[in-house]
N, CA, C and O atoms as a printed pandas DataFrame, in Angstrom:
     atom_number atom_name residue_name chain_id  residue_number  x_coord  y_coord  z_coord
0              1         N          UNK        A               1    7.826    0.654   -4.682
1              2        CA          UNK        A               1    6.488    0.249   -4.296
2              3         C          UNK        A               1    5.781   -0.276   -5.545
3              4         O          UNK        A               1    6.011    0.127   -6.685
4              5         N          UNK        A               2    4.794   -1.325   -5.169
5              6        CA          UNK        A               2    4.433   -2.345   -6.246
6              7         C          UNK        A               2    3.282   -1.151   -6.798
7              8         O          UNK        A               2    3.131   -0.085   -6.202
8              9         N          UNK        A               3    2.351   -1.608   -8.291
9             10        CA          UNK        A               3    1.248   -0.522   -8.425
10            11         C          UNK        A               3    0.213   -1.360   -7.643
11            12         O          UNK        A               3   -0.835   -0.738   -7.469
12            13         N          UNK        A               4    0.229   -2.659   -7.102
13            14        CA          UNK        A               4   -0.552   -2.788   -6.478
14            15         C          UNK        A               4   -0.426   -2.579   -4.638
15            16         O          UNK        A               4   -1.494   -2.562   -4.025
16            17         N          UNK        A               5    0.594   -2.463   -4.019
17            18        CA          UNK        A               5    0.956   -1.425   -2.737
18            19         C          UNK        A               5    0.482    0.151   -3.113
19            20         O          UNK        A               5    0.012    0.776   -2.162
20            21         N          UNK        A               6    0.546    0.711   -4.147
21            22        CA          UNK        A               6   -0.278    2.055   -4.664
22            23         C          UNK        A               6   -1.162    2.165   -5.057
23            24         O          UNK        A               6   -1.481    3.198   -5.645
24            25         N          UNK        A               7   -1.898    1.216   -4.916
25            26        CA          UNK        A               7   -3.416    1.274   -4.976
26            27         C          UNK        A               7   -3.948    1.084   -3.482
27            28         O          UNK        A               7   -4.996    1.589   -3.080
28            29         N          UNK        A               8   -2.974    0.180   -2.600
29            30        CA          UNK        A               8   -3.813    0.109   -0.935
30            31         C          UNK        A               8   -3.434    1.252   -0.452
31            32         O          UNK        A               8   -4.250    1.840    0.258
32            33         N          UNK        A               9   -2.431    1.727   -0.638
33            34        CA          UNK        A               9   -2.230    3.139   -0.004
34            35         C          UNK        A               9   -3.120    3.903    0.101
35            36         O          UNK        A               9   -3.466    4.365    1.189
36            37         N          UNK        A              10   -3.810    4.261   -1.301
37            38        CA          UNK        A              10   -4.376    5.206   -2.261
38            39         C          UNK        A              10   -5.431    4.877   -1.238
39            40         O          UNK        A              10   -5.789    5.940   -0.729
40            41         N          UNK        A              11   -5.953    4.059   -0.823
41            42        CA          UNK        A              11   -7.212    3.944    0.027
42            43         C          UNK        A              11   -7.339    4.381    1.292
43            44         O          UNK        A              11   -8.269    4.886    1.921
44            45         N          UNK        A              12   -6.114    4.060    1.573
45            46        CA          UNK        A              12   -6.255    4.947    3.163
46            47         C          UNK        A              12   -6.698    6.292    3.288
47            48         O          UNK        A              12   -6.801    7.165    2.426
48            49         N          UNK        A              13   -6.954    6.314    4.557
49            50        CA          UNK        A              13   -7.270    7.758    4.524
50            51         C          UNK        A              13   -6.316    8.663    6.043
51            52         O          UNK        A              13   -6.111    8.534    7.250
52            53         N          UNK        A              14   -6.091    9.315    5.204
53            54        CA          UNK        A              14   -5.200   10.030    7.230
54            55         C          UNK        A              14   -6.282   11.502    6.853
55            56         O          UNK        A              14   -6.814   12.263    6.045
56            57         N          UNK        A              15   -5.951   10.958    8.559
57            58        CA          UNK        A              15   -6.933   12.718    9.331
58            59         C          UNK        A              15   -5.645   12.679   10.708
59            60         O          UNK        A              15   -4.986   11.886   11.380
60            61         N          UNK        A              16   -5.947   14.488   10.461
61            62        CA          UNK        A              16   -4.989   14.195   11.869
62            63         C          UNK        A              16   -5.686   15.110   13.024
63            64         O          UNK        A              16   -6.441   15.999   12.630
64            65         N          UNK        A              17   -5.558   15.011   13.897
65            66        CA          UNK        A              17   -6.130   15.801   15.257
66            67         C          UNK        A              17   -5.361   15.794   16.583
67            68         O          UNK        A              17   -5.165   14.775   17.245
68            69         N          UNK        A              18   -5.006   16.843   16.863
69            70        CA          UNK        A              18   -4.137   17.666   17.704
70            71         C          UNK        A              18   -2.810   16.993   17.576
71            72         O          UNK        A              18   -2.207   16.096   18.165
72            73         N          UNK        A              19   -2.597   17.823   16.528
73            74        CA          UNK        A              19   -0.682   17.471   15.768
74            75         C          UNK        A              19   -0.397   15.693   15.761
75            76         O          UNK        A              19    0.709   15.164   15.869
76            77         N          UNK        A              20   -1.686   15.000   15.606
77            78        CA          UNK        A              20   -1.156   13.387   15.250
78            79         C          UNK        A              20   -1.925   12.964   14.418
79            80         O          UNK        A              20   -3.155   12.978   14.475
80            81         N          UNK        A              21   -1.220   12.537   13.544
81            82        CA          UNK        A              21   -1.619   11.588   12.103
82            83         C          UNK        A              21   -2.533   10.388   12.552
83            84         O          UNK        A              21   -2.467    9.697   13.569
84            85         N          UNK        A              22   -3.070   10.364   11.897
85            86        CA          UNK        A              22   -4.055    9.242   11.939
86            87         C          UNK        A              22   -4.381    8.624   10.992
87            88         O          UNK        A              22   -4.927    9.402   10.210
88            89         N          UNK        A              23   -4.342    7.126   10.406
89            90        CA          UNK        A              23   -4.660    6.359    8.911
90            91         C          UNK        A              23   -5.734    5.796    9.143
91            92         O          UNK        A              23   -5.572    5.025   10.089
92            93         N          UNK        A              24   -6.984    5.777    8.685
93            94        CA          UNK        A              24   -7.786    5.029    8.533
94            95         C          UNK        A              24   -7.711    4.070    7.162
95            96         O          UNK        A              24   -7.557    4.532    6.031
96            97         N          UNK        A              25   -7.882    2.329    7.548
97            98        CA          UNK        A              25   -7.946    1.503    6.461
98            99         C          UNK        A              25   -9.284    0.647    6.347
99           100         O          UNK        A              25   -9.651   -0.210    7.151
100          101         N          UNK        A              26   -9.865    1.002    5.321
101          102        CA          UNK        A              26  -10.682   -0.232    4.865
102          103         C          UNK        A              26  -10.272   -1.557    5.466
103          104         O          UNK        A              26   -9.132   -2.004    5.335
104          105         N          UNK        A              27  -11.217   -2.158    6.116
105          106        CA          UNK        A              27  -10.767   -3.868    6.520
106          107         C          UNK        A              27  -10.617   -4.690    5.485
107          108         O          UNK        A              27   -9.785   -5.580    5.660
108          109         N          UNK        A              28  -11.238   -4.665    4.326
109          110        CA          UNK        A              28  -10.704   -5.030    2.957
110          111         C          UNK        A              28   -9.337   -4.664    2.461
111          112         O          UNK        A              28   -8.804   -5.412    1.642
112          113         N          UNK        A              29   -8.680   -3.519    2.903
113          114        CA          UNK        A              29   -7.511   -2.999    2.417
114          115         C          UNK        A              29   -6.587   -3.403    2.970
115          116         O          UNK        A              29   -5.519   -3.725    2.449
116          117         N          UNK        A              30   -7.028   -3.465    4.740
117          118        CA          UNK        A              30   -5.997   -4.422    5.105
118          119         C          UNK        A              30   -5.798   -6.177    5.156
119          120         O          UNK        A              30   -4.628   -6.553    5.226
120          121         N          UNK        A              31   -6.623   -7.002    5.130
121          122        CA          UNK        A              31   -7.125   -8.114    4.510
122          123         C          UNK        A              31   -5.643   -8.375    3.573
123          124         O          UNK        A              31   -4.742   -9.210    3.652
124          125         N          UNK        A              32   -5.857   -7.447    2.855
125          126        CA          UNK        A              32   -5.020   -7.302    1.540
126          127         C          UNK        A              32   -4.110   -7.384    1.721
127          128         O          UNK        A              32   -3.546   -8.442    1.440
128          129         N          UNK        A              33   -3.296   -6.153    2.390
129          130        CA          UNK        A              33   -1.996   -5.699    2.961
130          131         C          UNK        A              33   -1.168   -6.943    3.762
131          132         O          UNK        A              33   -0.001   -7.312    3.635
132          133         N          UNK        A              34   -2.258   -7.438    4.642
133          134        CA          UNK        A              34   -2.029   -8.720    5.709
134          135         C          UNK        A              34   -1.443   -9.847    4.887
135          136         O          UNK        A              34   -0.251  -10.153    4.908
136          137         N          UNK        A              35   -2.333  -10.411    4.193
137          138        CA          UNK        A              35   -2.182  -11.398    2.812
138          139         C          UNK        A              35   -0.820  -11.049    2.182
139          140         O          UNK        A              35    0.048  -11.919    2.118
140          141         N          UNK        A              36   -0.634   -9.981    1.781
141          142        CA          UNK        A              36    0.754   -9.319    1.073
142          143         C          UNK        A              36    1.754   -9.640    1.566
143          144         O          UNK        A              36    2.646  -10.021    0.807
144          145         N          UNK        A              37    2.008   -9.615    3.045
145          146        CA          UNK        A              37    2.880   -9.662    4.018
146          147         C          UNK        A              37    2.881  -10.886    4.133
147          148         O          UNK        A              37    4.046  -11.203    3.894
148          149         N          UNK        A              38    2.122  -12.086    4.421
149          150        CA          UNK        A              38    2.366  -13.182    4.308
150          151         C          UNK        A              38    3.050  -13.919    3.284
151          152         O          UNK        A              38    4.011  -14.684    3.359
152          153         N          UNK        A              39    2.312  -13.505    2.243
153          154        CA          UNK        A              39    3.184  -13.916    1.142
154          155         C          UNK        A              39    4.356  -13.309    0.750
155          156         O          UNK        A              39    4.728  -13.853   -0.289
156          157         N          UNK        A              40    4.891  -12.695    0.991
157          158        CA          UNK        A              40    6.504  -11.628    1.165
158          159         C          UNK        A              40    6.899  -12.602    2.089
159          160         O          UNK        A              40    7.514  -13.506    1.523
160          161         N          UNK        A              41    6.766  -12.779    3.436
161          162        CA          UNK        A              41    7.278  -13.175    4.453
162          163         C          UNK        A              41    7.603  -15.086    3.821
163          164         O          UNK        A              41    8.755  -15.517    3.850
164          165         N          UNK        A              42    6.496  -15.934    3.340
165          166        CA          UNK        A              42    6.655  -16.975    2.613
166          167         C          UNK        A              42    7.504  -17.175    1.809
167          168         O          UNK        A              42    8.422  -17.965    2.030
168          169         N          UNK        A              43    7.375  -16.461    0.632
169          170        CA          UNK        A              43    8.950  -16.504    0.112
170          171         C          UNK        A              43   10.426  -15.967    0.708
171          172         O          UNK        A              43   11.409  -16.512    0.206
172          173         N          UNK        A              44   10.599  -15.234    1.446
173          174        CA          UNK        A              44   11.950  -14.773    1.628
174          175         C          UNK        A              44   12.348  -15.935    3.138
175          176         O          UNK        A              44   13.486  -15.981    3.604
176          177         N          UNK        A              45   11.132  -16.810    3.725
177          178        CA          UNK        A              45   11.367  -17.630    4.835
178          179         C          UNK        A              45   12.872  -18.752    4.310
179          180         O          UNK        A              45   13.809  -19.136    5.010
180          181         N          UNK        A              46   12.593  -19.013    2.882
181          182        CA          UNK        A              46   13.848  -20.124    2.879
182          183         C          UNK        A              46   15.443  -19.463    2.771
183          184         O          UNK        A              46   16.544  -19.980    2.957
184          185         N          UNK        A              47   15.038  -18.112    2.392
185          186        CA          UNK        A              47   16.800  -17.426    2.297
186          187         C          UNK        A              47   17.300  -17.301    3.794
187          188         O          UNK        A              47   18.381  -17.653    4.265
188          189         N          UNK        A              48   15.958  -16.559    4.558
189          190        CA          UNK        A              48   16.478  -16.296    5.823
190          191         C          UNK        A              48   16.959  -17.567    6.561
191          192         O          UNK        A              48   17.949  -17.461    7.284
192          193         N          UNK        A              49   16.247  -18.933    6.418
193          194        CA          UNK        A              49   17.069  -20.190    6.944
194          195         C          UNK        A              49   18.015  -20.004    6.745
195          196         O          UNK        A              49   18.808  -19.613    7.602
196          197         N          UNK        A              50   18.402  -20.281    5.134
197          198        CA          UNK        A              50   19.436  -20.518    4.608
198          199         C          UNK        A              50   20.648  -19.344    5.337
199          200         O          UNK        A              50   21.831  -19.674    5.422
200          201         N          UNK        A              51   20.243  -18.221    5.738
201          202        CA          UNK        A              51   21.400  -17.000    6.147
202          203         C          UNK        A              51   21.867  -17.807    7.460
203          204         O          UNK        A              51   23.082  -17.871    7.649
204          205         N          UNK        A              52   21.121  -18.342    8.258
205          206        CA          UNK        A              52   21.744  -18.908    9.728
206          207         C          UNK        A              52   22.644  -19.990    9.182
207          208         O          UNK        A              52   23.155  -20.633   10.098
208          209         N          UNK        A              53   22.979  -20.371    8.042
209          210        CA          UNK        A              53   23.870  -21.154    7.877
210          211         C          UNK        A              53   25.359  -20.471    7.827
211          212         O          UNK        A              53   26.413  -21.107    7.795
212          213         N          UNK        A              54   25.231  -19.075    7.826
213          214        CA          UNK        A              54   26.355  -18.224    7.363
214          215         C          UNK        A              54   26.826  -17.445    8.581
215          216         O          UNK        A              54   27.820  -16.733    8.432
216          217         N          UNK        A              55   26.110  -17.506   10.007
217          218        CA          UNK        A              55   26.136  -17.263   10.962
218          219         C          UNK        A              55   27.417  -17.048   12.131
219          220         O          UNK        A              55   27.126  -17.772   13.084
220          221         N          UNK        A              56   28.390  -16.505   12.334
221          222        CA          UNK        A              56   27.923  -14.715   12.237
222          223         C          UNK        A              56   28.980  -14.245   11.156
223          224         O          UNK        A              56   29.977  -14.837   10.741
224          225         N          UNK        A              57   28.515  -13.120   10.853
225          226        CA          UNK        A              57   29.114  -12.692    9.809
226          227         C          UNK        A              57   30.971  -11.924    9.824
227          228         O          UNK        A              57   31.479  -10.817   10.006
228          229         N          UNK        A              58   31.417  -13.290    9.520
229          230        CA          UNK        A              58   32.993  -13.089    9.412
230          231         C          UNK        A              58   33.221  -12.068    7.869
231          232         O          UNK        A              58   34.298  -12.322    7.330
232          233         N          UNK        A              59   32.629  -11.320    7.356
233          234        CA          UNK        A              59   32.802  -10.470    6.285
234          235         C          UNK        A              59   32.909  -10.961    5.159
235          236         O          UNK        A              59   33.656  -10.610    4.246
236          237         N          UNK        A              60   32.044  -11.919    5.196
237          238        CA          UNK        A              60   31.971  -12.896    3.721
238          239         C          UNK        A              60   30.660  -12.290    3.175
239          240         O          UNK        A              60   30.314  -12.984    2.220
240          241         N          UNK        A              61   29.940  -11.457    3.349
241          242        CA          UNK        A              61   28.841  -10.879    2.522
242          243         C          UNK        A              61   28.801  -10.574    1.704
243          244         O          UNK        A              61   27.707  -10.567    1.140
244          245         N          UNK        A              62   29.914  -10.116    1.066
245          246        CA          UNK        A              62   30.197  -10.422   -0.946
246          247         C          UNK        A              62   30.487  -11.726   -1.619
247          248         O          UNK        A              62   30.288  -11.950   -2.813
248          249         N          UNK        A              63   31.067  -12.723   -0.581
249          250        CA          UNK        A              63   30.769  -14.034   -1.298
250          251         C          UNK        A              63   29.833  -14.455   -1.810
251          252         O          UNK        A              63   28.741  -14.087   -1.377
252          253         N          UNK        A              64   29.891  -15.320   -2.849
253          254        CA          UNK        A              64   29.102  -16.148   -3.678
254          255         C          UNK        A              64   28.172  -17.035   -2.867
255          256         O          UNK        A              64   28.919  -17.928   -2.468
256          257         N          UNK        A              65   27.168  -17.234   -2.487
257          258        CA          UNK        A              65   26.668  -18.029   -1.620
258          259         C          UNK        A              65   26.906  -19.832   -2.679
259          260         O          UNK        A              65   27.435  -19.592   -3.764
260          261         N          UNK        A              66   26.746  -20.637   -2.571
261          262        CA          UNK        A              66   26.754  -22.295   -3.246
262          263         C          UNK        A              66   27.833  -21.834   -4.281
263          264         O          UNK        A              66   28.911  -21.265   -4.109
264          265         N          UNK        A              67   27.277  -22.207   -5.264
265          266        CA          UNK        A              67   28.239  -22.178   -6.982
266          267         C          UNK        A              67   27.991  -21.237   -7.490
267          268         O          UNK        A              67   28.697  -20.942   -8.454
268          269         N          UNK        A              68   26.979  -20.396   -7.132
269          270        CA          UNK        A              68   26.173  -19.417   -7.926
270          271         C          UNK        A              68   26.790  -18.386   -7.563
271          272         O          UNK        A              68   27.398  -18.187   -6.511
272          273         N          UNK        A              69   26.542  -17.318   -8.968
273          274        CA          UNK        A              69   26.974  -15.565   -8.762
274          275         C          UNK        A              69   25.592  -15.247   -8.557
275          276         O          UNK        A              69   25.673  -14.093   -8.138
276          277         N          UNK        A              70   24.618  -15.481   -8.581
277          278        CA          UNK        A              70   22.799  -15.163   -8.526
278          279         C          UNK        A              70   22.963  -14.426   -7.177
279          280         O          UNK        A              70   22.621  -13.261   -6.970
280          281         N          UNK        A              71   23.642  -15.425   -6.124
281          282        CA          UNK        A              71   23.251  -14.872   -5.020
282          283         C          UNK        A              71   24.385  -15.043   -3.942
283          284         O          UNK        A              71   25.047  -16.076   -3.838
284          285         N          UNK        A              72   24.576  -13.715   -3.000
285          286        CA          UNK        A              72   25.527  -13.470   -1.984
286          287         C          UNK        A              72   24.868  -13.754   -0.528
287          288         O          UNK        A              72   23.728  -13.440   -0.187
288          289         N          UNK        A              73   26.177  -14.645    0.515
289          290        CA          UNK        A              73   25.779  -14.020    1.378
290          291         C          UNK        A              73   24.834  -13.032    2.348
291          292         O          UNK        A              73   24.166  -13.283    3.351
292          293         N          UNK        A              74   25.138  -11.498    1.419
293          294        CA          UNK        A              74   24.157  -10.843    2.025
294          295         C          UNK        A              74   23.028  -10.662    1.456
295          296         O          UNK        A              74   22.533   -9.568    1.728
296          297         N          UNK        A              75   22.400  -11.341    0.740
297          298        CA          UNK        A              75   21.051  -11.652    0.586
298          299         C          UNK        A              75   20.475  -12.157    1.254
299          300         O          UNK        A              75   19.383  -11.638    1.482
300          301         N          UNK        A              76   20.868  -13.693    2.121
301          302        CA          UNK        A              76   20.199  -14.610    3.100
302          303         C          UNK        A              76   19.904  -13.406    4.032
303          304         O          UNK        A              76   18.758  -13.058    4.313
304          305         N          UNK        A              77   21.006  -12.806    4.482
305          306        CA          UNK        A              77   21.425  -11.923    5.737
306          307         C          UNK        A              77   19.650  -11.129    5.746
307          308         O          UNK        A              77   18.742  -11.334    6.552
308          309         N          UNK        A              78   19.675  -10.093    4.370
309          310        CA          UNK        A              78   18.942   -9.289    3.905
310          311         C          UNK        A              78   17.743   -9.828    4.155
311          312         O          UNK        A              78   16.931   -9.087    4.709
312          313         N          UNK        A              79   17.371  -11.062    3.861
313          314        CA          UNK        A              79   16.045  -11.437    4.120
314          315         C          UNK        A              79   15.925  -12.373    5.634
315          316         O          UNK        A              79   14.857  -12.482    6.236
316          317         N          UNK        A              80   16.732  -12.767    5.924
317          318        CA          UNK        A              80   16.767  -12.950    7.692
318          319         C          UNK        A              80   16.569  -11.396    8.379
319          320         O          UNK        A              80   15.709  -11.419    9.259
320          321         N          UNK        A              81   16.983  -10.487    8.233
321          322        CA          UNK        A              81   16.554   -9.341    8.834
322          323         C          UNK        A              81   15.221   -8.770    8.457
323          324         O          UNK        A              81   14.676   -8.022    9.268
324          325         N          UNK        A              82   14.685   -9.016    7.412
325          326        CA          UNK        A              82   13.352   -8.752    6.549
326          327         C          UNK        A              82   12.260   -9.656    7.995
327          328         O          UNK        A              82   11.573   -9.230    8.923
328          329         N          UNK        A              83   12.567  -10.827    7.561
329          330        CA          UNK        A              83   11.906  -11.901    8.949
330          331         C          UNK        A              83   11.624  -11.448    9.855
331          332         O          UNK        A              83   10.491  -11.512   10.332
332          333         N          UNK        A              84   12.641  -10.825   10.376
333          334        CA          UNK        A              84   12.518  -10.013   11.904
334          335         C          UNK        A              84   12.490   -8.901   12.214
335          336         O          UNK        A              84   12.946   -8.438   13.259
336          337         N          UNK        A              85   11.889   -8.253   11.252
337          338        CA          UNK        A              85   11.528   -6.868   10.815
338          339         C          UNK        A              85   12.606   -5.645   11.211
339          340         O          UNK        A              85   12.350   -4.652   11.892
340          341         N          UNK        A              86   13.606   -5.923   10.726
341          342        CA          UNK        A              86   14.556   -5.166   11.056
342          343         C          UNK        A              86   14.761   -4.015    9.629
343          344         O          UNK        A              86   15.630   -3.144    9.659
């Protein structure tokens, strides 16, 4: 967790009443959180394309994805499932 995901946390507040948790968030906090997620979701959008190119997975997820050792297979995978909140 980022120190700035530990600082929106830090704001919430849970109360709980009759054995269920409850979070209350600042609309500023989530604003935040929302924004966060967009931009997470923005960058990891071109790997997850890129994973449907690898589509379905014949057990090449330790391969080298292009020329590069940077990045495998299951990275696209990793952030195509990120996408779809898996």
């Amino acid at each position: 967790m980022t120190d700035e995901l530990r600082k929106l946390a830090a704001a919430a507040t849970v109360a709980k009443e009759n054995g269920d948790e409850w979070v209350a968030i600042h609309p500023d906090t989530l604003l935040a959180i929302t924004a966060r997620v967009a931009e997470l979701e923005a960058a990891l959008k071109p790997f997850a394309e890129e994973a449907q190119r690898y589509e379905p997975d014949d057990g090449d997820s330790n391969m080298p994805a292009w020329s590069s050792n940077e990045f495998c297979i299951g990275h696209f995978r990793r952030a195509a499932a990120a996408m779809e909140g898996k």
